[in-house]
N, CA, C and O of each residue as an XYZ file, in Angstrom:
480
protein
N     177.310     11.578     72.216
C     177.415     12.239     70.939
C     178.848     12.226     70.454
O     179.045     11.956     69.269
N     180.173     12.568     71.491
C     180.923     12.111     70.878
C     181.814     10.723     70.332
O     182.786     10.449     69.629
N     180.782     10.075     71.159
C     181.391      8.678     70.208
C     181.011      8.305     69.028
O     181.678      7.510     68.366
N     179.790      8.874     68.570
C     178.990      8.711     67.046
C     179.810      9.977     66.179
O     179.717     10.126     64.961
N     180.619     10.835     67.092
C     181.035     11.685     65.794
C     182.389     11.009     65.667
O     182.957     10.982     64.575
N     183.107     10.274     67.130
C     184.092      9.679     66.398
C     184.223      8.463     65.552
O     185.192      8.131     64.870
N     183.032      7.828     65.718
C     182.582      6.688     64.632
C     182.761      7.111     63.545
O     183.853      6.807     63.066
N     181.795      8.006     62.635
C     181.866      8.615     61.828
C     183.292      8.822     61.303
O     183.652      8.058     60.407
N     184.297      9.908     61.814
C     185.310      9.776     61.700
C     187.212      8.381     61.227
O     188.057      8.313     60.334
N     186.860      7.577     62.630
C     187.020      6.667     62.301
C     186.483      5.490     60.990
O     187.119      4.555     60.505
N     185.385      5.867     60.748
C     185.148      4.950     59.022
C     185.550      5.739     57.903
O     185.424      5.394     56.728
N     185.914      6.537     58.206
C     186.060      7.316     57.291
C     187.653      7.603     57.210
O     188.145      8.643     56.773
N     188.309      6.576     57.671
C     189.572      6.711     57.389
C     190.691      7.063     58.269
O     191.860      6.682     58.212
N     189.906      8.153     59.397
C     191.192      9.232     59.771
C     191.699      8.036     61.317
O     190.994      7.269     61.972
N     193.204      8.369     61.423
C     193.501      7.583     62.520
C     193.035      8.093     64.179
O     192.551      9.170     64.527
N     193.317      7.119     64.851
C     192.379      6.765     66.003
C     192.252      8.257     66.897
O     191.257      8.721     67.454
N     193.817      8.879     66.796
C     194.003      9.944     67.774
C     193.516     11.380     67.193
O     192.855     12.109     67.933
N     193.785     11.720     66.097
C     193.116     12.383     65.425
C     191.389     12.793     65.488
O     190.949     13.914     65.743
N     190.584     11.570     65.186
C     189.182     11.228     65.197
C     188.905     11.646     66.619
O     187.986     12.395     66.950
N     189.860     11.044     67.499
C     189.340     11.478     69.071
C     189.454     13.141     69.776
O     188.934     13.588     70.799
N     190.344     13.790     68.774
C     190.765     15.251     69.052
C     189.719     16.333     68.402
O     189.437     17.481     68.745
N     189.071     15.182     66.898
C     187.855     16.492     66.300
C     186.764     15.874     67.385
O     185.872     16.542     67.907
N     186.957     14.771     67.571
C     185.331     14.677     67.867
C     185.085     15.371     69.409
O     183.944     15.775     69.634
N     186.273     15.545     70.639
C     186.577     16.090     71.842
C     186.012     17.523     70.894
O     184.883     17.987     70.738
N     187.084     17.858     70.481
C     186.621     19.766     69.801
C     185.287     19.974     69.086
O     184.720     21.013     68.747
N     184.959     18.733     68.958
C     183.232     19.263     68.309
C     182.393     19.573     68.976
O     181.614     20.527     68.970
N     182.645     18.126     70.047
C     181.281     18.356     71.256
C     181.913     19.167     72.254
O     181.299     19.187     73.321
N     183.172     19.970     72.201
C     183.357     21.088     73.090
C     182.350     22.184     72.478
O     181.360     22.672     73.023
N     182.922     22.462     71.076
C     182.343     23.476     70.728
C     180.507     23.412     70.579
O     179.966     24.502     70.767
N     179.695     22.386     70.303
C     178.841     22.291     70.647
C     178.241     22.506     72.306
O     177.170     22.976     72.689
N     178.984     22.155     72.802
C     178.355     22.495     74.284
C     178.556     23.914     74.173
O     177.643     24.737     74.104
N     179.819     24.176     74.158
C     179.624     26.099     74.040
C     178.328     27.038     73.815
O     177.597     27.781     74.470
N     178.549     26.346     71.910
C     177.399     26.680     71.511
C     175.692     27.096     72.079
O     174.848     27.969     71.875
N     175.820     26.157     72.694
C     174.379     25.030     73.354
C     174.458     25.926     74.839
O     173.311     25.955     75.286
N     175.027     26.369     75.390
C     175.453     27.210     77.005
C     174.953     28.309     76.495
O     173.972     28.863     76.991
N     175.816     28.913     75.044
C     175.449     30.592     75.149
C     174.127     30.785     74.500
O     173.348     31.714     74.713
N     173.973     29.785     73.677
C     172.121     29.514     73.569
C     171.338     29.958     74.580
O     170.762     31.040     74.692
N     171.378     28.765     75.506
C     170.974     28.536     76.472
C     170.917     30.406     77.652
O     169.938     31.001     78.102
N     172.460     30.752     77.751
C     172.562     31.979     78.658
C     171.564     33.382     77.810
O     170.839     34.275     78.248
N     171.919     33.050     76.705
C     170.981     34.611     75.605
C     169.642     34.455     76.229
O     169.088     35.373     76.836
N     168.968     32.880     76.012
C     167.662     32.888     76.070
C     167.138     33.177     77.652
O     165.996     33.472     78.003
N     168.367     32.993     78.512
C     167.413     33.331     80.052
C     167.892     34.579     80.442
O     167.572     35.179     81.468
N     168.721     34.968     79.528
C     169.038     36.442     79.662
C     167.628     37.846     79.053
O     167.240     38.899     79.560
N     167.251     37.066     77.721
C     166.304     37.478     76.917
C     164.901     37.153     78.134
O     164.101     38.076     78.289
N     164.796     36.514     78.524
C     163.451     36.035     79.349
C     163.208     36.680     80.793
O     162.220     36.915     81.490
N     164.763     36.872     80.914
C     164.974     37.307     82.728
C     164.460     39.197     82.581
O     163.955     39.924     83.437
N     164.930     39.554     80.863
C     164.462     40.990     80.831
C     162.548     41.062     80.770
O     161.846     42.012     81.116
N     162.217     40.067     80.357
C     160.801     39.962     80.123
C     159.854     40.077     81.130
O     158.855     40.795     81.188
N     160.476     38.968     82.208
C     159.620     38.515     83.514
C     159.336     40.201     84.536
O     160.096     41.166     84.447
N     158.440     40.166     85.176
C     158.690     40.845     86.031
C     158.649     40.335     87.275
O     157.937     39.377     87.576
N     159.538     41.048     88.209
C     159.444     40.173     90.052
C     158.170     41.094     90.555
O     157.578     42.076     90.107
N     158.042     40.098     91.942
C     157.232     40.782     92.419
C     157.565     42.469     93.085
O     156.694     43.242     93.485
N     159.022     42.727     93.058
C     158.930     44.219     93.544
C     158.580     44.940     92.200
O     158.018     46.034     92.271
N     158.887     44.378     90.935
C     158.272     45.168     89.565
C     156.741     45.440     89.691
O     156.269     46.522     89.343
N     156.066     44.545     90.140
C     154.375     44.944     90.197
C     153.888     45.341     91.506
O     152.705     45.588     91.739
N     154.954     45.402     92.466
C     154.551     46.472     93.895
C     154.954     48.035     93.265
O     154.208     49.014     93.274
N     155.994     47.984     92.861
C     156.232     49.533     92.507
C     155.547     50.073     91.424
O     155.752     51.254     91.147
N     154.243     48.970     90.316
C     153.611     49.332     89.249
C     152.348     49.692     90.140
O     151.549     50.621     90.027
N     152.425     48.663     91.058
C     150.966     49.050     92.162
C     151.105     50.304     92.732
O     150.122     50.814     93.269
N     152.000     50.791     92.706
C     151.956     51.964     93.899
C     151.979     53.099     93.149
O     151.428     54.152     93.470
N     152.858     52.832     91.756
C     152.930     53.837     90.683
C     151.094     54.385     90.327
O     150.756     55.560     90.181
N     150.203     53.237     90.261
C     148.778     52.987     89.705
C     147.913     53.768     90.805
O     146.987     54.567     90.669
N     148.560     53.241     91.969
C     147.512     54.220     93.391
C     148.096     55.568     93.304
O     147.358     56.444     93.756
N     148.932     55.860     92.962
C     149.535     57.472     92.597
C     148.254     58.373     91.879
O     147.571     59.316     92.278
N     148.292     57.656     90.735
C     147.954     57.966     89.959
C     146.263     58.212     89.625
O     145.691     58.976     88.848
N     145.739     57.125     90.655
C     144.027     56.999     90.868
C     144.184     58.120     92.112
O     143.200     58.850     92.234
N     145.093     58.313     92.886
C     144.515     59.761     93.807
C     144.826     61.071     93.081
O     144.139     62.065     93.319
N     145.750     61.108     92.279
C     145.323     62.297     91.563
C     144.371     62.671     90.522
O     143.909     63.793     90.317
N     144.103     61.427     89.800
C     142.538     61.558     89.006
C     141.262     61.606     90.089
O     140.145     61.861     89.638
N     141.419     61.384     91.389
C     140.457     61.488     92.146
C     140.502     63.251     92.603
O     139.524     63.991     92.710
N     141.859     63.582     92.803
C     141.898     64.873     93.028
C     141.633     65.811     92.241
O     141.366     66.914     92.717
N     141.647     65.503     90.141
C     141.391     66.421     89.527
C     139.583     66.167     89.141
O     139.004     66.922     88.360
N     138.794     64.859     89.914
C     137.768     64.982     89.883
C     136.821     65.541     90.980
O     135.612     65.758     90.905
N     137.566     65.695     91.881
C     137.204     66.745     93.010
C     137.384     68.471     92.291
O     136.435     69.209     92.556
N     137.951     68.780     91.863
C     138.420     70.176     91.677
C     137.839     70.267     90.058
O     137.858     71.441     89.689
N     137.441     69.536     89.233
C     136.017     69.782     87.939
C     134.917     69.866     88.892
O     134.350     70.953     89.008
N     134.461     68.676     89.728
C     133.548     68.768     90.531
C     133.258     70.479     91.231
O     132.152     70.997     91.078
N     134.145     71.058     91.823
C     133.844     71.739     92.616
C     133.852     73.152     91.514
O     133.151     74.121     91.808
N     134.549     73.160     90.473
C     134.658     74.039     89.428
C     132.751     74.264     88.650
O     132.058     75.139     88.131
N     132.675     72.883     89.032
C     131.268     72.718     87.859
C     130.338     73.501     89.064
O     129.510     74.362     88.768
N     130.597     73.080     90.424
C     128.841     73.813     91.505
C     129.420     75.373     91.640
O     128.552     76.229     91.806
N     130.699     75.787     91.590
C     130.810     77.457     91.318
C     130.398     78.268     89.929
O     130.249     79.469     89.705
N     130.260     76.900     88.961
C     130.397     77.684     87.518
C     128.296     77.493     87.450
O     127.512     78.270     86.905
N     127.997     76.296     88.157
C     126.057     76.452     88.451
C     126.144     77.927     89.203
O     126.016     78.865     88.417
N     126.287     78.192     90.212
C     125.928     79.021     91.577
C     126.265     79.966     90.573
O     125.205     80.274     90.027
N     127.485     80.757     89.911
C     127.235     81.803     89.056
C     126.286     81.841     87.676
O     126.226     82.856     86.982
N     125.706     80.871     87.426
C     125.087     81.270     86.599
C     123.592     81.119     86.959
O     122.757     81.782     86.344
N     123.290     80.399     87.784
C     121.839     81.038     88.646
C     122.031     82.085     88.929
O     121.154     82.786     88.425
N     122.960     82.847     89.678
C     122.933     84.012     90.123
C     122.865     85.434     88.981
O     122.555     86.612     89.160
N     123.304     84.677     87.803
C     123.461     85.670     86.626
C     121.793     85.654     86.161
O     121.165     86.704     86.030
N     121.128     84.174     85.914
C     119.597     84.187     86.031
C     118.801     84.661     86.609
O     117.835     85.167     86.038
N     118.955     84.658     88.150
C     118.282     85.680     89.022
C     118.191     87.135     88.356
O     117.146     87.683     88.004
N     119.626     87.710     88.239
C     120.047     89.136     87.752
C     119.538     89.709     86.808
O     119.305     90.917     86.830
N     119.200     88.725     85.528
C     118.882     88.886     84.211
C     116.898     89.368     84.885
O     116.206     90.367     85.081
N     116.808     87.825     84.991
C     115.063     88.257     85.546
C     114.873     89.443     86.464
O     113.837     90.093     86.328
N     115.798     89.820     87.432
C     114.925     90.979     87.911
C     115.041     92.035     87.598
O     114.274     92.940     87.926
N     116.467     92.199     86.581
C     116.421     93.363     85.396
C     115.085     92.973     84.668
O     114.177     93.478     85.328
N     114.701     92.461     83.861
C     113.562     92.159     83.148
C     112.349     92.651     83.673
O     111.581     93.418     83.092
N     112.224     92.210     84.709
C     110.859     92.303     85.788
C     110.953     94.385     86.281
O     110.121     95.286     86.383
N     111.986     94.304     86.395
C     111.976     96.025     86.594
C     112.193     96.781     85.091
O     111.910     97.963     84.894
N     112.645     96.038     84.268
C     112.495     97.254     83.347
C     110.874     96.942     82.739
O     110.621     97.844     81.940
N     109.943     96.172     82.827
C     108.716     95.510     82.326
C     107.597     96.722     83.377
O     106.539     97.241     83.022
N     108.102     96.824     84.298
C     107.371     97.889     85.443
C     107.658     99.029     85.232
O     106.836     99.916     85.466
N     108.955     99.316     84.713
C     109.520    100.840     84.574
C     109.016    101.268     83.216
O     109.373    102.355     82.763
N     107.949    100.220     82.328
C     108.193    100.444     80.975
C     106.591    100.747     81.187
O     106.111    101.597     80.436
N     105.819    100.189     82.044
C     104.653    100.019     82.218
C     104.321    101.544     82.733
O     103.539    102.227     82.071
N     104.819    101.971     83.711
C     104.869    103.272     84.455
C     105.173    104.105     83.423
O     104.653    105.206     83.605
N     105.738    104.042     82.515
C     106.468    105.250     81.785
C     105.031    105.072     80.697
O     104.367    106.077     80.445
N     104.759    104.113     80.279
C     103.354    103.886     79.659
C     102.154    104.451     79.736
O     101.370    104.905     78.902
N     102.156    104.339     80.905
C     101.012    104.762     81.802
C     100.879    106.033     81.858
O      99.858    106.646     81.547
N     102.150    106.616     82.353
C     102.301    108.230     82.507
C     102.340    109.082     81.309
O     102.171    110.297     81.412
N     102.613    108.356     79.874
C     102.781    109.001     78.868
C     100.965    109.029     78.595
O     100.310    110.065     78.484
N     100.488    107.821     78.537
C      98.849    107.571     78.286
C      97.812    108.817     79.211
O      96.671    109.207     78.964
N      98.695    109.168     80.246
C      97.638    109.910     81.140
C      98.079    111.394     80.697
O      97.296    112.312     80.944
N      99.059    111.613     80.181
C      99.257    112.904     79.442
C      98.821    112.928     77.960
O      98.444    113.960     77.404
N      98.889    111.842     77.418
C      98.010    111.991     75.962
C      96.453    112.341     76.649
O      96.023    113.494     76.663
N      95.888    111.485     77.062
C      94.550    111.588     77.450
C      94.172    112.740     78.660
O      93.035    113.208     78.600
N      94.920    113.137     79.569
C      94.413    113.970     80.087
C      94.616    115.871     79.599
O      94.293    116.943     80.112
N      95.290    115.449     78.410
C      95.832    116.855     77.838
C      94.770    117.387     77.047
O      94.514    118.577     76.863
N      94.079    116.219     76.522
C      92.717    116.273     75.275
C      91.815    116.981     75.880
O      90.744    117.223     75.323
């Protein structure tokens, strides 16, 4: 490349030592150029990639994280058969209030019926 830029140069008039000093400083500065290109983009890519200790420590971060959703599905779990067991037990309670006041209502029935009728 730099002999086509000192071609260029050279037809174009400028003398020999000259032509050889832009065209040295062009394709310096082009390589420069062309390096820090080059360094941005594997700099830009090297932040992208992950290594393999990035997806051991995402793995381990992930198993963290599945034993404590396992642990807060143990403890709904065990929340949900205390929150059944009290409310059967509140069902039981309800029915045999029911069932005794249905007998206590019957008796009081009864006893009022045998004083209407046995008073006559």
């Amino acid at each position: 490349m730099e002999l086509a830029i000192y071609g260029v140069f050279r037809d174009a008039g400028i003398e020999e030592a000259q032509a050889k000093a832009i065209a040295t400083t062009f394709n310096a500065s082009i390589n420069e150029t062309v390096t820090k290109a080059v360094e941005q983009r594997y700099a830009v890519q090297s932040q992208q990639l992950a290594t393999k200790g990035d997806t051991e420590t995402l793995r381990l971060e992930i198993e963290k994280v599945r034993a404590e959703v396992e642990k807060v599905r143990a403890e709904v779990e065990k929340v949900r058969l205390e929150t059944k067991a009290e409310i059967e037990k509140a069902k039981a309670d309800i029915i045999k209030w029911v069932i005794g006041s249905i007998v206590a209502m019957a008796g009081i029935s009864l006893a009022v019926a045998r004083l209407i009728f046995t008073s006559s």
